[in-house]
C-alpha positions in Angstrom: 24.7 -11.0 -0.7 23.2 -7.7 1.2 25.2 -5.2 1.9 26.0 -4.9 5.4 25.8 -1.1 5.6 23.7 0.5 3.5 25.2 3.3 1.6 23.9 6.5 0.1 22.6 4.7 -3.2 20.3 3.1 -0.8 18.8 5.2 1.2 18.4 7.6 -2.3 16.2 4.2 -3.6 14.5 3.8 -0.2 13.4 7.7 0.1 12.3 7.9 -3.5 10.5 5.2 -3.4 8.3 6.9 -0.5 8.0 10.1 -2.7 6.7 7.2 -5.2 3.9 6.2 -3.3 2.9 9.8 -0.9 2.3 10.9 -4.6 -0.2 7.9 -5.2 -1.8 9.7 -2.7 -2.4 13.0 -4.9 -2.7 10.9 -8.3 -5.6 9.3 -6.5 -7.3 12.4 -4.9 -7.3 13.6 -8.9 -8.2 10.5 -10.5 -11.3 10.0 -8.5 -13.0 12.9 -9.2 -14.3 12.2 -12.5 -13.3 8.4 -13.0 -15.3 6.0 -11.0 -12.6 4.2 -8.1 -12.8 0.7 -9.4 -12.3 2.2 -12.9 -9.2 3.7 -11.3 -8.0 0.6 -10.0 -8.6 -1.7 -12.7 -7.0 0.5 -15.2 -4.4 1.4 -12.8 -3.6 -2.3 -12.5 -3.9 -3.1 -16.4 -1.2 -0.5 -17.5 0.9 -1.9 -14.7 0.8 -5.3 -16.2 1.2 -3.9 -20.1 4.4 -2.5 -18.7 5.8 -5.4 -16.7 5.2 -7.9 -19.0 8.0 -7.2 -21.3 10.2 -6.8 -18.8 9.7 -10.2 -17.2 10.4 -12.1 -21.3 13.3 -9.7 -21.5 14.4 -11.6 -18.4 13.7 -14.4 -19.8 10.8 -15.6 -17.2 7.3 -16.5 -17.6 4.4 -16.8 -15.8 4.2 -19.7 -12.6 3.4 -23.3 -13.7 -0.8 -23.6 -13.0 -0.9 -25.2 -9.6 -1.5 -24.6 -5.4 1.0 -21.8 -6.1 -1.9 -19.8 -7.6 -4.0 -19.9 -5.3 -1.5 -17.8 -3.3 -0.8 -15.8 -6.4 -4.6 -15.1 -6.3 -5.2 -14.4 -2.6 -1.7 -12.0 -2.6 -3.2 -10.0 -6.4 -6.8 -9.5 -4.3 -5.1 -8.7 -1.0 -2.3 -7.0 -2.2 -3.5 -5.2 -5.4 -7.4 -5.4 -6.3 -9.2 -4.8 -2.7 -6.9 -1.9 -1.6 -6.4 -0.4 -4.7 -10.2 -0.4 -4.6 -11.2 0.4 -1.4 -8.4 3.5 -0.9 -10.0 4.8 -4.5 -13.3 5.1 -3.0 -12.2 6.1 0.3 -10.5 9.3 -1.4 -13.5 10.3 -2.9 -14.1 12.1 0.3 -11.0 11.8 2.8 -8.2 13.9 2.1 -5.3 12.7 0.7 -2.8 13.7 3.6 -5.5 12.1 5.8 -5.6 8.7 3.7 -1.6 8.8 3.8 -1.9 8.7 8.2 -4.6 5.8 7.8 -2.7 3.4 5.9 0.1 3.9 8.2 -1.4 1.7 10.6 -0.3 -1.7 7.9 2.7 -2.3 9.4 1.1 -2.4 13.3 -1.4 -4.7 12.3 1.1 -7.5 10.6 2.6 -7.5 13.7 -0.7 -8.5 15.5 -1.8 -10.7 12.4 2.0 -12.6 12.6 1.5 -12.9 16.7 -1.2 -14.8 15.4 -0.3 -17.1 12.3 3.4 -17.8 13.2 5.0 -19.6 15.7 8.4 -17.1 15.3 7.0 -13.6 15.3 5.0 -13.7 19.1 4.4 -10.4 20.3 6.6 -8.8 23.2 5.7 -5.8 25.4 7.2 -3.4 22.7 5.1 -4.9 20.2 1.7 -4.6 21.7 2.8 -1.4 22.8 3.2 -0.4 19.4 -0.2 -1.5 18.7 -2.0 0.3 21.2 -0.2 3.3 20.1 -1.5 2.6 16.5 -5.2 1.8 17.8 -4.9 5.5 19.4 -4.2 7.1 16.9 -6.6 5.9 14.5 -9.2 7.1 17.7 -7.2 10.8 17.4 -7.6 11.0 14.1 -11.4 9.4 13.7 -12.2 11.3 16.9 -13.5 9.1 19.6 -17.2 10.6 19.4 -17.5 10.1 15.2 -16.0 5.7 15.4 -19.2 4.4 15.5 -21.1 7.1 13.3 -21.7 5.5 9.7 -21.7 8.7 7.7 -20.5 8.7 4.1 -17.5 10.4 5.4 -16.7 8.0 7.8 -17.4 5.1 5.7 -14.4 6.1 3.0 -12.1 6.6 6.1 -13.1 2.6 7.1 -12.1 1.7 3.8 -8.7 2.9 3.6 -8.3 1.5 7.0 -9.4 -1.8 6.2 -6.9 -1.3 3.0 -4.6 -1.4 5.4 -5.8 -4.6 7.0 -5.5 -6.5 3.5 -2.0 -5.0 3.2 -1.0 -6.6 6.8 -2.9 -10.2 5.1 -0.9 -9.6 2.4 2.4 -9.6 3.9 1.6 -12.9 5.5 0.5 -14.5 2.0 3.2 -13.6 0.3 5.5 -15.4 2.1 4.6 -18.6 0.1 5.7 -16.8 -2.7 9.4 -16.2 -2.2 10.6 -19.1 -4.2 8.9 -17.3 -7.5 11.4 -15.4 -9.8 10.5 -12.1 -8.8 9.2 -10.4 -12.5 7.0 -13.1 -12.7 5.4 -13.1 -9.6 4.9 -9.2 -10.0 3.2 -9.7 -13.2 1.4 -12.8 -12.1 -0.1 -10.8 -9.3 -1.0 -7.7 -11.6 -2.4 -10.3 -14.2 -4.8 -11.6 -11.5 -6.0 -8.6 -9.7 -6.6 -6.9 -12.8 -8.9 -10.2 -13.9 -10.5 -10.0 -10.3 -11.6 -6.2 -10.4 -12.1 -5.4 -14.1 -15.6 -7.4 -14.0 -16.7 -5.6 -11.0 -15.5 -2.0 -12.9 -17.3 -3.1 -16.2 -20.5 -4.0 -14.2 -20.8 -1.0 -11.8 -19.3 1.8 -13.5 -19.7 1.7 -17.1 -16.2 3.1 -17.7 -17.5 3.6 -21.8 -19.9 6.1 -20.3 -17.1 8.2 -18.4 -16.0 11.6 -19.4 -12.2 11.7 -17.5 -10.5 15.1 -17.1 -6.9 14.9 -19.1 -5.7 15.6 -15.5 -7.5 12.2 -14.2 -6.2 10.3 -17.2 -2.2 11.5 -16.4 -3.0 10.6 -13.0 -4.1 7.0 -13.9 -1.5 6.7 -15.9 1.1 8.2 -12.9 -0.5 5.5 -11.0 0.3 2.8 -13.0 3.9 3.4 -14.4 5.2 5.3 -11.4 3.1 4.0 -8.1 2.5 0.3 -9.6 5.2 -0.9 -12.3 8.0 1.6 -11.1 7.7 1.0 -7.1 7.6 -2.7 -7.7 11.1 -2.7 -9.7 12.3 -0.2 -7.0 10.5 -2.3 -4.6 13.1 -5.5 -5.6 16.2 -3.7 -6.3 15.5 -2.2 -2.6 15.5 -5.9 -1.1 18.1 -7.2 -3.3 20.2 -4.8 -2.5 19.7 -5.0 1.6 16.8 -6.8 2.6 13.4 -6.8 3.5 14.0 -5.3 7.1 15.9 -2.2 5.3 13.0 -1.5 3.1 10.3 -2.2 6.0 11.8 1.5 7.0 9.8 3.1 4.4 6.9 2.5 6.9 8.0 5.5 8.4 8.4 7.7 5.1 5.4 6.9 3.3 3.2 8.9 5.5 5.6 11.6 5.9 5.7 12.1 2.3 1.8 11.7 1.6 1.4 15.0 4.1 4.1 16.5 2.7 2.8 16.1 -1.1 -0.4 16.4 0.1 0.5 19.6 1.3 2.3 21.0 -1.8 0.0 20.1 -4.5 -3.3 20.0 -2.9 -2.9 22.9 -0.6 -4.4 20.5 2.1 -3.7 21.8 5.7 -4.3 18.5 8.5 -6.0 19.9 12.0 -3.5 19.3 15.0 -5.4 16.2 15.7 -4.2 14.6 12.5 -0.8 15.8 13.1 -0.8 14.3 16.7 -2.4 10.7 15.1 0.5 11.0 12.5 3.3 11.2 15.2 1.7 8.2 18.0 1.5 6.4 14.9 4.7 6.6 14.2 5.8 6.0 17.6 3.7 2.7 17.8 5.9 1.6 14.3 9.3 2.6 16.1 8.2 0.8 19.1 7.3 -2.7 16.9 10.5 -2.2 15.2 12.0 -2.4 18.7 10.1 -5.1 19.2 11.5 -7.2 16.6 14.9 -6.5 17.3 14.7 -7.7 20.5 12.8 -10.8 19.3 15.6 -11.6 16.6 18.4 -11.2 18.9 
């Protein structure tokens, strides 16, 4: 059973894990620049897996019976895992990492308009669709209005890691077929298939033999995988054990936060005022959802 109040224990997990993933942020930004992005992923994805597998027989699970539950085990790994891990590799080829940190930001805004649309208990409110105007502004603030429909490379990369976001708001609808799956087995399960789905894309396109990685790129992959993949998904599940799914849905407001902030410290990236500005209507649209909600559960 939850805890009613959360203590300090749990607020230390919840912030942490935010640290976890702003720092995916940076591993990324390093990573990319001389290891191809689906390279990234893939491997990113494979260490993951090596790592969680023992942990799931230690537990004494195994992987799902074959059966319709895969095809939501597949759908979560290439929504979930493969795509974004993917597209926000290639996006931070050229996009800041502070700057990708604001962008994804926006996940939690567009699940609410995505569960408006697939449920019949999640309808949107005034609150909600306030909050996702606010998000649709500032996405325009931090674009700018005059470069949205330029197709530049630069532009490109920052679609990507917006529409990472998109597959992370689909993804939080999938998943809810999957809540009756011990919870080590479903990680690895969805690991397991997204590294199957991207490797044969990675192998094809990229060559990874012919790559020369930095030892800097190669920690980062690996930082990527034990901290940002295996790490945050244990954290991830002792989070929600512990107090829920609505407790951890608060680290929508940290992540960002802490991607600026590492950003920041280990990049030496400054964000113009306009990014600042998207960062914080962003983050009003999210408190204004969350309102939302509450209003709709009571």
């Amino acid at each position: 059973m939850n805890a009613k109040t959360p203590g300090l224990t749990d607020y230390a997990l919840l912030i942490g894990l935010s640290l976890i993933f702003g720092l995916s942020f940076i591993f990324t930004n390093i990573a990319v620049q001389s290891v191809a992005p689906l390279t990234v992923a893939t491997a990113r994805l494979m260490l993951a897996a090596i790592v969680l597998y023992p942990l799931m027989r230690f537990y004494g699970q195994g992987l799902p019976r074959f059966g319709r539950v895969w095809i939501f085990i597949i759908a979560a790994a290439v929504l979930g895992n493969a795509l974004p891990f993917a597209l926000i590799s290639w996006g931070q080829v050229n996009v800041d990492a502070g700057l990708a940190a604001i962008l994804m930001a926006i996940m939690p805004l567009i699940t609410v308009l995505l569960a408006h649309v697939t449920t019949s208990d999640e309808k949107m409110n005034r609150y909600k669709l306030m909050g996702v105007l606010c998000g649709l502004l500032g996405v325009v603030v931090l674009m700018g209005w005059d470069q949205l429909g330029q197709l530049g490379d630069s532009m490109l990369r920052q679609y990507a890691i917006a529409l990472a976001a998109f597959c992370y708001a689909v993804n939080a609808i999938v998943t809810k077929h999957l809540t009756d799956i011990p919870r080590l087995s479903m990680m690895y399960a969805l690991m397991l298939a997204a590294t199957c789905s991207l490797l044969p894309f990675a192998l094809w396109f990229e060559h990874p033999w012919n790559a020369t990685p930095t030892l800097s790129a190669m920690g980062s992959i690996v930082a990527l995988a034990l901290a940002s993949t295996a790490l945050a998904t244990l954290l991830i599940l002792n989070i929600i054990d512990r107090q829920g799914a609505s407790f951890l849905s608060q680290i929508n407001f940290l992540v960002p936060l802490a991607g600026v902030l590492m950003a920041r410290i280990f990049l030496g990236e400054s964000l113009p005022v306009s990014a600042w500005l998207a960062l914080f209507i962003i983050l009003g649209g999210i408190t204004l959802a969350r309102i939302g909600n509450r209003i709709a559960n009571n």
